[in-house]
C-alpha positions in Angstrom: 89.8 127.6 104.8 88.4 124.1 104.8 90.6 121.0 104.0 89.7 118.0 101.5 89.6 116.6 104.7 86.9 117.9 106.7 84.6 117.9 103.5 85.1 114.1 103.6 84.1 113.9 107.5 81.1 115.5 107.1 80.0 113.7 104.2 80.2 111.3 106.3 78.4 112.7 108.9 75.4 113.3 106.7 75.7 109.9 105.3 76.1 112.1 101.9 78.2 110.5 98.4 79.9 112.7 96.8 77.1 112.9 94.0 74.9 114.3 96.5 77.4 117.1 98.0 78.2 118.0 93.9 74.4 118.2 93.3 73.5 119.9 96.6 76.5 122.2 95.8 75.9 122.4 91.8 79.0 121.5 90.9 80.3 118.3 88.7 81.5 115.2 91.1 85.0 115.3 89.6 85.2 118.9 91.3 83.7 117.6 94.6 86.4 114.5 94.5 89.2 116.8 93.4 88.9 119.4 96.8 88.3 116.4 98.3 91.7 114.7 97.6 94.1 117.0 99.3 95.1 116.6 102.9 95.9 120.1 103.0 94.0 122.9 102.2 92.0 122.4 99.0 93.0 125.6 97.4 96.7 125.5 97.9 98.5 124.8 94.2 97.6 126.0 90.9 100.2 128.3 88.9 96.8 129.8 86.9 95.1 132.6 88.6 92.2 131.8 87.1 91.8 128.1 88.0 92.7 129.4 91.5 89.7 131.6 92.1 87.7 128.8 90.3 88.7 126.3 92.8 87.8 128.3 95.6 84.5 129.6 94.1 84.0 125.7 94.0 85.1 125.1 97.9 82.7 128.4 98.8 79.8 126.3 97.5 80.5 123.1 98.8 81.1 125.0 102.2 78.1 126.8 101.7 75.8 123.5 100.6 77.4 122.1 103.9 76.3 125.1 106.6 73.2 124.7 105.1 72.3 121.9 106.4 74.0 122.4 109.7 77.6 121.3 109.6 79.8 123.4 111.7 83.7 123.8 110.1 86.3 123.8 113.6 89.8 125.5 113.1 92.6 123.4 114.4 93.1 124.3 118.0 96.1 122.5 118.0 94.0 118.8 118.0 93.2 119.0 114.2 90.5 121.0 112.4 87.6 119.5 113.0 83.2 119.8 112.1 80.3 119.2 114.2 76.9 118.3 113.3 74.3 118.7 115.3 75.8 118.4 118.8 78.5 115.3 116.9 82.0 116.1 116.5 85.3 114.9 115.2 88.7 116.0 114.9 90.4 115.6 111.8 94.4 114.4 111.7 96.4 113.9 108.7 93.4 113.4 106.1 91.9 111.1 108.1 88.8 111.7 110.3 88.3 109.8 113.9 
């Protein structure tokens, strides 16, 4: 699973506002700025079922709109998770990206 995190990274990689990653993803930008909000894992909280498979139907597409256009998603091999773009990189460490 992707973190609020790592959404926000590459963003920034692709020079992207939100608006663009909730239109690219056809979502609504307070979706794209919720996911994007939590350090952690986007999907974790929730005590309704059904808002939690709506949140992660939302992260799916904003993952999706993202390997699209060529953003990789790293696990965290004990650096941070990271993405890579197109031969860039960065690690991502307590909801911040370097």
């Amino acid at each position: 699973m992707v973190t609020g995190a790592q959404i926000r990274a590459a963003r920034a990689f692709l020079r992207w506002s939100a608006t663009e990653l909730a239109t690219r993803a056809k979502l609504g930008l307070s979706t794209v700025q919720s996911i994007e909000a939590s350090d952690g894992s986007p999907a974790a909280g929730g005590d309704l079922e059904w808002r939690t498979a709506a949140r992660e139907q939302s992260i799916e597409a904003i993952h999706a709109a993202l390997v699209r256009v060529g953003v990789t998603f790293l696990e965290d091999d004990g650096n941070g998770p990271g993405v890579r773009l197109k031969g860039k990189m960065v690690r991502v460490e307590k909801g911040r990206s370097s």
